[in-house]
N, C-alpha and C positions, 0 to 999 in steps of 0.2 A: 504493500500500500504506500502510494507516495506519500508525501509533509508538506506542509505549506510552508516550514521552518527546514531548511537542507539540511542544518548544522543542527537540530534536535535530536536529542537523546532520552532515550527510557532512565529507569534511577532503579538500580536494586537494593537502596536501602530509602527508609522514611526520610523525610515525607515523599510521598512519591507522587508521580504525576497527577494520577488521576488517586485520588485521598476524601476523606470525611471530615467533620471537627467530631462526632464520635455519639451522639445520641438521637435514637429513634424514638416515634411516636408507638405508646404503650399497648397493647395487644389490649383486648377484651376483655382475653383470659387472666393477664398480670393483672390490670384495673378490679375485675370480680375478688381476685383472692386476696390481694393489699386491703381491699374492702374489709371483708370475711377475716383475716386476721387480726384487722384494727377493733371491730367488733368482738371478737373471742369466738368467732364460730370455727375456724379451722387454725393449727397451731402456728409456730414458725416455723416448722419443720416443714409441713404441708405446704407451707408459704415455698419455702425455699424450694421445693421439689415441680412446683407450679412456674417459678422463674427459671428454674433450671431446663425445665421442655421449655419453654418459648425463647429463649437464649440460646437454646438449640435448634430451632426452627429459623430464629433470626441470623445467626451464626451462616446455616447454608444459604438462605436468601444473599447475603452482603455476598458469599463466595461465588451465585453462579449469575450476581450481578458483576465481576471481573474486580473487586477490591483486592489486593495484596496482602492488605491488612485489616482483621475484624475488630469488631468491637462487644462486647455487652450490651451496647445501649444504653447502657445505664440503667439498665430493669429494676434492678435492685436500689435504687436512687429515688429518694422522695425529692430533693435540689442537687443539681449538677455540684454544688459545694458543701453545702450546708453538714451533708451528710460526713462527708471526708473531716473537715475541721470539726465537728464536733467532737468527732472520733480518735484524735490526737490526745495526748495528757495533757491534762493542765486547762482543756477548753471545754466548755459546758454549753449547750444549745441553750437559748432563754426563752419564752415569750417576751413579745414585744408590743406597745401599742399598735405600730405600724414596720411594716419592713424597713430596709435602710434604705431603699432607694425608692423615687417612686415611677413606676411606669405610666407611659401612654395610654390614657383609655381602661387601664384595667390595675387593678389590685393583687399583690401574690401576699401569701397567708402575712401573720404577722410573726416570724421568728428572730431571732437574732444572737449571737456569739458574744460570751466575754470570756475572758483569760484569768482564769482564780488559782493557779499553780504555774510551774517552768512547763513552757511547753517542749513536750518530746515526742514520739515515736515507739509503740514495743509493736511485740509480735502479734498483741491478743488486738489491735486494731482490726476490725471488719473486712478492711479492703483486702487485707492479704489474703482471706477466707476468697473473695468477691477477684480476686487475679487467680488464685487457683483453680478456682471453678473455671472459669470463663479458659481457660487457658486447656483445660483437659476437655473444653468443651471443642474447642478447634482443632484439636487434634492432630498438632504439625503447622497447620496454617498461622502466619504470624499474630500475634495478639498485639492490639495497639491499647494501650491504656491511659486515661482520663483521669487527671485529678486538678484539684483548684490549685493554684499557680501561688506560695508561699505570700506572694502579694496582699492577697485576700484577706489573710486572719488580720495583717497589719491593717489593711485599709479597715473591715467591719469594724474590730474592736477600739483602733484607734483614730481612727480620721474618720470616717462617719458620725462614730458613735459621740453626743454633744456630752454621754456622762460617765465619760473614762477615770478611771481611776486606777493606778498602776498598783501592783501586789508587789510586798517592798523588795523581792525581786527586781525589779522591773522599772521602779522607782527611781530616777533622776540619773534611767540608764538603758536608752534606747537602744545603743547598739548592742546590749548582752540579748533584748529583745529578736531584735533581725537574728542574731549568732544563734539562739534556741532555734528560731522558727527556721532559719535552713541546717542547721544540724539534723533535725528533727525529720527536715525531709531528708535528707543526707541517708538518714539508716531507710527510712520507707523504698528509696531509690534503690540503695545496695540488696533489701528484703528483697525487693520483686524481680532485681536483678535475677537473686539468686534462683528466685522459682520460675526464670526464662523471660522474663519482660526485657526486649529490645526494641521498645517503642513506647516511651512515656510523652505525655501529653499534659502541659501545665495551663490550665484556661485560667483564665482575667481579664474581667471586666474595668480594673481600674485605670488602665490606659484611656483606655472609652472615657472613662470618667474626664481622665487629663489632657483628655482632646477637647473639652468642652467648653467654652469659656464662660459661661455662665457658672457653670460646676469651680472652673476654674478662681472667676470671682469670688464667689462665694465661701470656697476654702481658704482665701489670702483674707478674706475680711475676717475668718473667725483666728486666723494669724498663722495659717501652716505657710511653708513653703513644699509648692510643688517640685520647683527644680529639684529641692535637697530631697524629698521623697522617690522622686524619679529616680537619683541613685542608688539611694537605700533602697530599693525595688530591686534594681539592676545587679545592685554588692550580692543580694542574697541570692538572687539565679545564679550570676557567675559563679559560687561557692558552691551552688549545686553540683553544673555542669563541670567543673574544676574538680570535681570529686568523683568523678565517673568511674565504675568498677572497671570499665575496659572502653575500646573505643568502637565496637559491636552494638551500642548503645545508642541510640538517636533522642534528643531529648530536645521537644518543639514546646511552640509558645501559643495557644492562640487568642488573639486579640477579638474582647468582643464590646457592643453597646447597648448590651441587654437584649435580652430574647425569653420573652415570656407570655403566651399565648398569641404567637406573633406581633405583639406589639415591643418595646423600646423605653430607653432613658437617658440615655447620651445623643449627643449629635455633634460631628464636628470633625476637619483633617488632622491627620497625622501630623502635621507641620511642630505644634508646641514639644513634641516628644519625642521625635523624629532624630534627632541628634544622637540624643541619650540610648535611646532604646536599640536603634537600630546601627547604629553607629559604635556602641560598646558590649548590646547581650551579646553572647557566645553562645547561642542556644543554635540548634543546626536548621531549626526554621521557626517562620513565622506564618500562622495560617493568620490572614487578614482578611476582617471584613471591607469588603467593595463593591455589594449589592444597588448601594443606593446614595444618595448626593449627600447623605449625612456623613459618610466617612471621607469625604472630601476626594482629591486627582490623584494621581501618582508619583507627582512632582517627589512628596517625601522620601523615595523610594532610594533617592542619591545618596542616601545614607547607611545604603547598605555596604556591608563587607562581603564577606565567604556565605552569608546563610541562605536555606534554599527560603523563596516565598512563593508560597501559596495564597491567589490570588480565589479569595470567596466571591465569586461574581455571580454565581446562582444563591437567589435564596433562598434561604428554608423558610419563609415566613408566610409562602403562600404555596398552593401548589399550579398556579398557570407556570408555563415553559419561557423561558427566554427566548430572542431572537437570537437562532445561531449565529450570524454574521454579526451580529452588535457585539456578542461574548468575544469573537474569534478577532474582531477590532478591537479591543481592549487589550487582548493578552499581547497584540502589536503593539499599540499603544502601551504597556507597559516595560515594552522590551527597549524604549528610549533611555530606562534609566538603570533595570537589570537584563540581564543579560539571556537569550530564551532557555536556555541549562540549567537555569537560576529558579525560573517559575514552576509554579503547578496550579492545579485548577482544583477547588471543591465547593462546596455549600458556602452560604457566610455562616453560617454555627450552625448546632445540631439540629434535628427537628422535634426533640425534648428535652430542653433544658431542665425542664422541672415533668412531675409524672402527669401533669393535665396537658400537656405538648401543645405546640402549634396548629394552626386553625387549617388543614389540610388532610385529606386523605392518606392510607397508607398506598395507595396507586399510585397516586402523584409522589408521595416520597419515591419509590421506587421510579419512578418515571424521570423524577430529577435527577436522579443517580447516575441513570443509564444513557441520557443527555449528557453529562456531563464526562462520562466514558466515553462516547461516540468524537465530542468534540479534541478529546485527548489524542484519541488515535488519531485522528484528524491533523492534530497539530506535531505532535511530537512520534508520530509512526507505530507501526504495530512491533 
């Protein structure tokens, strides 16, 4: 098959051409038994045996739609984050009046995280349960894994939240803070290493946040400084990715601006962050939202180094189709500032963030996927 691009090439490690950001819209069957377990009518165990066939079901869907690498879905995930950080030492889910952020159009539960011990890392964490499964469920085929992006606990517990109060840990000592919370990913990293994960995924929404200028405003007036957070962002991934078990390991970023019942809470380009983020993380990609005029041009893009980027020009937020020729314009257009070796193509974020997912069919997720395959081959060859 010929290439629109001569000089294109396939990738046989993550990210790869044609890729995901990593969450599906919830089966019937997950939805009834999450139900039925919260209620007390069937146990965890049932629970878990009910996620475990549809994660199996979903497992061969993603493979004989032509992905390289699977996912979970996130089945097991009531919020793409919530669930992970709560699950850490030292951090406790709370209610909340209202969530920390607010979306377009629509409300997500009221939860929210604080930090009452050191936070760290053991083995009795959930996830490692939730990578082994999913990983015997593939059976050989690579596993890509999903977790919130160490930004997160920082951003909720401390920069959102207006009634932080540090544990004397923590106390008039930010950076022992960031040193916990990437150590802590540090051993979660080397764990899943251990049990075959060569494909970690750190999602964050706070970039989103620091692209926004309103958001932006608003954070200088309660007195943060965003630049100096951008690094302390940036210090604690580099320490990650610095700490790599081997170099077998791919470990991406992906950048989002909320996605929650297909609606949003940021809006704004890459440009404020741009320097920092893409100019010093060392992470091997960046999946980027660039479905829609809120994430701004490409211009930012000059600020990359060695990383690969993946260009989210499909979204998950509806399920109509793109124009191929508009999409297959764009990844030219973005070849003015990377380089086409450089890109790949997926979704802008998953199509369940959270377990009520986005406002779409599961035909049309499927249908997005397999458009977004077609155009891959298309551009970068069979």
């Amino acid at each position: 098959m010929s290439k629109l691009f001569p000089t294109a090439t396939l990738r046989s490690k993550a990210p790869y051409r044609f890729d995901i950001v990593g969450s599906f819209l919830r089966s019937d069957e997950i939805k009834q038994a999450r139900q039925q377990c919260s209620c007390g009518d069937i146990s965890c165990a049932e629970l878990t045996k009910v996620e475990d066939k549809e994660i199996a079901k979903l497992v061969e869907h993603q493979k004989s739609v032509g992905l390289h690498a699977v996912t979970d879905g996130e089945f097991r995930r009531t919020f793409w984050h919530l669930d992970f950080l709560a699950g850490l030492d030292g951090v406790q889910e709370v209610d909340a009046e209202k969530f920390s952020v607010q979306f377009k159009h629509d409300n997500v539960r009221p939860k929210t995280l604080k930090i009452v011990d050191k936070v760290d890392f053991s083995e009795s964490h959930p996830f490692v349960e939730h990578f082994r499964s999913v990983n015997q469920i593939a059976n050989g085929q690579e596993v890509k894994f999903t977790i919130p992006s160490p930004s997160m606990l920082h951003l909720i517990t401390n920069v959102r939240a207006t009634d932080y109060v540090a544990i004397p840990r923590y106390e008039n000592s930010n950076q022992l803070l960031l040193d916990d919370i990437a150590n802590a990913y540090i051993k979660a990293m080397q764990i899943f290493y251990k049990l075959g994960c060569r494909n970690l995924q750190l999602d964050d929404t706070s970039w989103g946040e620091f692209c926004a200028e309103d958001k932006r405003a608003a954070y200088k007036q309660r007195g943060f400084d965003l630049d100096q957070i951008a690094k302390d962002y940036v210090y604690m991934i580099n320490k990650i990715v610095d700490a790599k078990p081997a170099d077998d390991i791919a470990i991406t970023m992906h950048i989002c601006r909320g996605n929650f019942r297909s609606t949003w809470f940021s809006a704004g380009g890459y440009e404020p962050v741009a320097e920092t983020l893409f100019g010093t993380c060392r992470v091997d990609g960046f999946f980027l939202e660039y479905d829609s005029d809120r994430a701004g041009d490409f211009r930012p893009l000059r600020f990359i180094k060695d990383q690969q980027v993946v260009l989210g020009l499909i979204t998950s937020k509806d399920g109509t189709l793109e124009n191929r020729d508009d999409i297959i314009a764009r990844i030219k257009e973005a070849t003015q500032y990377v380089d086409i070796n450089q890109l790949c193509l997926s979704p802008q974020c998953g199509f369940a963030s959270t377990e009520e997912g986005n406002i779409l069919t599961e035909q049309q997720q499927w249908a997005k996927l397999a458009f977004i395959r077609d155009i891959v081959q298309e551009v970068w060859g069979e």
